[in-house]
C-alpha positions as a printed Julia matrix, in Angstrom:
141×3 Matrix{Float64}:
   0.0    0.0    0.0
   1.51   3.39  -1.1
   1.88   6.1    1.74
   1.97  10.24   1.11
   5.58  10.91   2.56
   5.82  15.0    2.21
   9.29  15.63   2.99
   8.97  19.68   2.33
   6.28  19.58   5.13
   7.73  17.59   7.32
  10.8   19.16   7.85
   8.44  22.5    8.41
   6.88  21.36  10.56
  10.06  19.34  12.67
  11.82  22.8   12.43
   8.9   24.5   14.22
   8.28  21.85  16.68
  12.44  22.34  18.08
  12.1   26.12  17.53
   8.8   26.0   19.94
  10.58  23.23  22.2
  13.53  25.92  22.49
  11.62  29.3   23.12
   9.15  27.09  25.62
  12.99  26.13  27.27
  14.58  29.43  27.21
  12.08  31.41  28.13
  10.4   29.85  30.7
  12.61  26.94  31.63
  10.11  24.56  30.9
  10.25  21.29  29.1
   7.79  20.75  25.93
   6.33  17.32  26.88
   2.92  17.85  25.69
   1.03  15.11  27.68
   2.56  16.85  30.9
   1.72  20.03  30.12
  -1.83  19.15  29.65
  -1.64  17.05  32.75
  -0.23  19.88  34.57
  -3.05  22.67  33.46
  -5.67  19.78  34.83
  -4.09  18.96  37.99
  -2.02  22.29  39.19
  -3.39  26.19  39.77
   0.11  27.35  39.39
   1.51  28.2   35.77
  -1.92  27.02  34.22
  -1.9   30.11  32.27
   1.27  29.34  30.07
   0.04  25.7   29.71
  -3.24  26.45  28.26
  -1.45  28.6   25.79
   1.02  26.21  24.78
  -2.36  23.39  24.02
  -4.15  25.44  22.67
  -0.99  27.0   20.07
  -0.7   23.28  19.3
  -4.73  22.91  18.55
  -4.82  26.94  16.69
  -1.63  26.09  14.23
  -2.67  22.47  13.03
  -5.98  24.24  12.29
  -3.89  27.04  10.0
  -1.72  24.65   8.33
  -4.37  22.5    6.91
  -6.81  25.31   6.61
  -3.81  27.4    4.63
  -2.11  24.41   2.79
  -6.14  22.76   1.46
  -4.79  19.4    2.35
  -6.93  16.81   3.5
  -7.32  15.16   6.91
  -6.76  12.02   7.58
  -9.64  10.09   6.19
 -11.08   6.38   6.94
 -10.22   6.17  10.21
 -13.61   5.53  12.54
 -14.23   7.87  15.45
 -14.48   4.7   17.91
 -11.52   3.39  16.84
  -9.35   7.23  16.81
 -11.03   7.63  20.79
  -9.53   3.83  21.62
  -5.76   4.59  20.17
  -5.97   8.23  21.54
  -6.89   6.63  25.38
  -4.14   3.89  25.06
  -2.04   6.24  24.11
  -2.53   8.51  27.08
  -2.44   5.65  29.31
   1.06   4.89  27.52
   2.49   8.76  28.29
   1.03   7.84  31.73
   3.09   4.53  32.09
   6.38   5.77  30.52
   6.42   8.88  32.26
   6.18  11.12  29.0
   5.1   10.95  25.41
   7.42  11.58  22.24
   7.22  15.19  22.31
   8.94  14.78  25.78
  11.28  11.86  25.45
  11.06  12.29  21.49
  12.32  15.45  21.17
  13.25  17.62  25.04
  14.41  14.41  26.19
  16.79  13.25  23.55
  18.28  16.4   22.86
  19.27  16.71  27.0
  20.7   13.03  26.66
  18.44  12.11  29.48
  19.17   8.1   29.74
  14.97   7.51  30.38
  14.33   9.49  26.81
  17.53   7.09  25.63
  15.7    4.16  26.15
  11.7    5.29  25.73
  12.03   6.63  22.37
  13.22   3.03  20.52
  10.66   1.26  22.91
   8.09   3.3   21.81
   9.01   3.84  18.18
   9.62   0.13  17.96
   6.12  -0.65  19.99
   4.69   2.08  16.81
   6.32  -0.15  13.9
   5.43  -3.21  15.36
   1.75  -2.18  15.42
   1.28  -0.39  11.93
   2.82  -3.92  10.52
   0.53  -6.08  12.44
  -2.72  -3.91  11.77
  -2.04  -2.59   7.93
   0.08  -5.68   6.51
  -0.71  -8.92   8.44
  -4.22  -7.75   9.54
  -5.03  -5.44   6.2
  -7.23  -3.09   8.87
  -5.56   0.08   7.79
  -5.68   1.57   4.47
């Protein structure tokens, strides 16, 4: 099955992601792991402000892009099944003490030995799957 690989867009959008990472870092001090930033602006009254910000930058600017570049959304994909992989992975961040924004990209570039060993576990764990479900299964187009 033939995939959409956009390099010119991707590499936008990875430069923006470490520029955002940095200015969230210098200015602030703070560390752009996005599942605890949003657990933080649940759970904590302090720096909630900031936080909020930061989720809903994230939310505003993938809402520009496609509504500035006219390309599609990812279609084919049933609600049920987008709420079930969006849940396990929030349990996931949960379990590994971060998500790839955090390990991925804050916690690599600090050498810290946890983001050292998360990011092939979970990258691996994110192969593994797309093989089973698209190639041996055939449930994803």
């Amino acid at each position: 099955m033939p995939t959409e690989f956009t390099p010119a867009s991707a590499l936008i959008g990875g430069v923006l992601i470490g520029v955002a990472a940095t200015l969230l870092l210098w200015s602030l001090g703070r560390i752009a792991g996005v599942s605890g930033v949003l657990t933080a602006a649940i759970e904590q009254r302090e720096g909630r402000g900031w936080r909020i910000a930061f989720l809903v930058g994230l939310v505003a600017a993938a809402g520009l892009w496609f509504a500035w570049s006219g390309a599609p959304a990812r279609t084919g994909f049933p609600a049920g099944w987008l709420a079930v992989a969006g849940l396990l992975v929030g349990a996931g961040t949960r379990i590994g003490n971060g998500c790839t924004s955090g390990h991925g990209v804050c916690g690599l570039a600090r050498w810290s030995g946890r983001s050292l060993v998360a990011v092939p576990v979970f990258m691996g764990s994110a192969a593994a799957t797309v093989y089973v479900l698209r190639h041996a299964l055939g449930w994803l187009p």
